[in-house]
N, C-alpha and C positions, 0 to 999 in steps of 0.2 A: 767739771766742764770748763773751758777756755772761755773766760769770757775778756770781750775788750772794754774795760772801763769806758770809756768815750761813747762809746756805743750802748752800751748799759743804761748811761744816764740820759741819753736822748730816747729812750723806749717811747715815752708820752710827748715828747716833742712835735713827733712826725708827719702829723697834721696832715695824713694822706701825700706825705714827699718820701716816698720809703726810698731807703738809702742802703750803703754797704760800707760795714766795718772795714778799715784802710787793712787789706791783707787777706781779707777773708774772702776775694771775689773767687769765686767756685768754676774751673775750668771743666766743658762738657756738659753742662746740665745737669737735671733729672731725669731718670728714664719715665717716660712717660705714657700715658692710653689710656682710649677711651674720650668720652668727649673735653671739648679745651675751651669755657668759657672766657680764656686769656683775663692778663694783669685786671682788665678796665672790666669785668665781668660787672653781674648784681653783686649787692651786701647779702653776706649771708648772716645768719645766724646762728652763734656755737655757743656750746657749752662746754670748758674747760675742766679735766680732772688729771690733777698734777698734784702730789703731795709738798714739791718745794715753796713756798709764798709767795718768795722772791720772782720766780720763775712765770708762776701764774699770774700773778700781777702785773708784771712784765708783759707775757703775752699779751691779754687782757688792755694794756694799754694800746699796746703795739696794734692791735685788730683793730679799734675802736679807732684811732687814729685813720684806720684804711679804710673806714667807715662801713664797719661789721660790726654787729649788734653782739654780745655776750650775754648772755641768759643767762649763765649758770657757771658758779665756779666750786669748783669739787676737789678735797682734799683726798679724799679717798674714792674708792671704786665704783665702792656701793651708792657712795651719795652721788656720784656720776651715771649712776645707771638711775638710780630713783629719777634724778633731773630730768634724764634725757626721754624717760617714759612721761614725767609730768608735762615738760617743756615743748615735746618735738623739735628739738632743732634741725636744720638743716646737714650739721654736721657735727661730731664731737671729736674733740682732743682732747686722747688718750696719753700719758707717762704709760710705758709696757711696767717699769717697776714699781710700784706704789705699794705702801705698805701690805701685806708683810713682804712678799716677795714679786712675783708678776702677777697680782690681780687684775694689772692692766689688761692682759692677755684674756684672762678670763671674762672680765668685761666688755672685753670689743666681743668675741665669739658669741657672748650674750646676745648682746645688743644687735647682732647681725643676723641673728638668728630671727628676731623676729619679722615681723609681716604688717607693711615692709618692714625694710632692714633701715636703719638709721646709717650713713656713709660714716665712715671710722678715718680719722688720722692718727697714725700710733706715731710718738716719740722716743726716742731711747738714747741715752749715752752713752748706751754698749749695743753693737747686734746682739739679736736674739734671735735664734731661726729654729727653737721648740715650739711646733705648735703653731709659724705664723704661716704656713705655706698655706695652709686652711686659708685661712683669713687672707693672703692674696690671691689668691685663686677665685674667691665671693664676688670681686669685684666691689667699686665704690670703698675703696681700699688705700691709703696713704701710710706707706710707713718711711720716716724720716728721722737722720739723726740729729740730735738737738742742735750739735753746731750750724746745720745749716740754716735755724732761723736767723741767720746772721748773717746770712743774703737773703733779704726780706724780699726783695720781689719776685724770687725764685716761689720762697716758701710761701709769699699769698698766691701767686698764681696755683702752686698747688692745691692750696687747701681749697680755692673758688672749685679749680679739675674735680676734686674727691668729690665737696659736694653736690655737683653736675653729674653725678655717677660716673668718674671715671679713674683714674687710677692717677700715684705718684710716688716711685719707690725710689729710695737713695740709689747710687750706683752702686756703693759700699753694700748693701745691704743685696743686692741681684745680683752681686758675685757671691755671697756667703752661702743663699740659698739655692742657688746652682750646684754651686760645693756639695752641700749636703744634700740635695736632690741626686749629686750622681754617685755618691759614695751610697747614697741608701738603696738606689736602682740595682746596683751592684751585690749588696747582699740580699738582694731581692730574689736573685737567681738560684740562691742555696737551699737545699731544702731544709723542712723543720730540723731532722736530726743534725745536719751539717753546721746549722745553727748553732743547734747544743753543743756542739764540739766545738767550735770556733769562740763560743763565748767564755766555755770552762778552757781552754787556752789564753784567754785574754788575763781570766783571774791567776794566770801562772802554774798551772796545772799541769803536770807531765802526761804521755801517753797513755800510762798503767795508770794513775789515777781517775784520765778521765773515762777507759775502760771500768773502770770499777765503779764510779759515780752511773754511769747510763746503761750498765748489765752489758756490754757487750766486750767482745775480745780484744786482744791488743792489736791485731790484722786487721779487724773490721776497722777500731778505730786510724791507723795508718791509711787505711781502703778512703773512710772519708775525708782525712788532712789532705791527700794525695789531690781528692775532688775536688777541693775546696781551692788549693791552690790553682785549679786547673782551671774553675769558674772566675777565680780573680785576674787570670791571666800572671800569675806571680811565678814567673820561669827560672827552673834550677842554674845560678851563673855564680861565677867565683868571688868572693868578697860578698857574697850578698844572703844573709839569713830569713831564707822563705818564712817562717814560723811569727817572725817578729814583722816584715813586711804583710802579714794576713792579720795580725791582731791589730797595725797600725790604721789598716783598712776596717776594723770594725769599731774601734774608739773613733775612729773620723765617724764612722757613720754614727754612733750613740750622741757623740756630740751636737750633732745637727739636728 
């Protein structure tokens, strides 16, 4: 993560004067909805689950500073979920990758799941857009990436939004899952079999192979390539390899 020293070492300083790292001011905003308790909102209450120390400590200053109560600080998942069931906070902040890999993920889903749902802010260093469409679509929903706690009043006003039940998604992040919402809408239209053929094409499969993997003929399988291009809108034109343009279309969509 990019961090600016200067700004690192003023985390605890802030004394409710949140500021911006010289460089870091954020053009455009957050995309935002749902209700907007704005910067000067209540204090809320959170409980933090981030396996980095530094990070969480940080935060943890940085909120108390904005005069936000921290309840709970969680190195891992589990102890973020136990908190947040003993605790009730207002809202939590979620890392999506905490040990071993995205138990963040699995966490917020948790914890949203129940009745009610505790409001989720996910952080990440990287997009992640397995599994989070779910989780924005719930509502009371914030996913941001870490550099932007680094225009702090962007990032409390969001977190005050989330936990008002309302939403705060990076921009980064609402162009990723667009991405992958329309590359998946797209193989949506394929049927089951058409599927199977276009995925035993992705693993490098020739025609007769994948005739002979799915019991059916070499025509039938041409019959469905033939479809398949036709669904994707992948039109026969010079310089341009239909077969490789349809499998690029379905690694986009597994990715997402």
């Amino acid at each position: 993560m990019r961090w600016c020293r200067a700004e690192r070492n003023r985390w605890a300083d802030r004394a409710g004067r949140p500021g911006r790292c010289p460089g870091r001011v954020l053009h455009g905003g957050l995309a935002v909805g749902g209700r907007h308790p704005g910067g000067g909102g209540a204090a809320v209450r959170v409980v933090i689950g981030e396996d980095s120390a530094l990070f969480r400590e940080g935060l943890s200053a940085l909120l108390e500073s904005a005069g936000h109560e921290v309840v709970g600080r969680a190195a891992t998942a589990a102890t973020a979920v136990s908190q947040v069931r003993a605790l009730g906070p207002d809202v939590v902040i979620l890392d999506i990758r905490m040990p071993h890999d995205d138990e963040g993920i699995d966490a917020a889903l948790e914890i949203r799941a129940w009745d009610p749902p505790t409001p989720v802010m996910l952080l990440s260093q990287h997009i992640e857009t397995r599994r989070t469409v779910e989780l924005v679509t719930s509502g009371s929903i914030g996913y941001l990436l870490k550099d932007r706690v680094l225009d702090v009043d962007e990032f409390l006003a969001a977190l005050q939004r989330v936990a008002a039940g309302g939403t705060a998604l990076d921009p980064e992040v609402v162009q990723r899952l667009l991405g992958a919402a329309r590359a998946t809408s797209v193989l949506a239209g394929l049927t089951p079999r058409e599927n199977e053929v276009l995925a035993l094409m992705a693993r490098g499969w020739s025609n007769t192979a994948v005739a002979e993997r799915l019991y059916l003929s070499p025509r039938t399988v041409e019959t469905h390539i033939g479809s398949i291009f036709g669904k994707l809108g992948i039109i026969d034109s010079p310089g341009e390899n239909r077969r490789v343009r349809a499998i690029l279309a379905y690694l986009e969509a597994q990715a997402g």
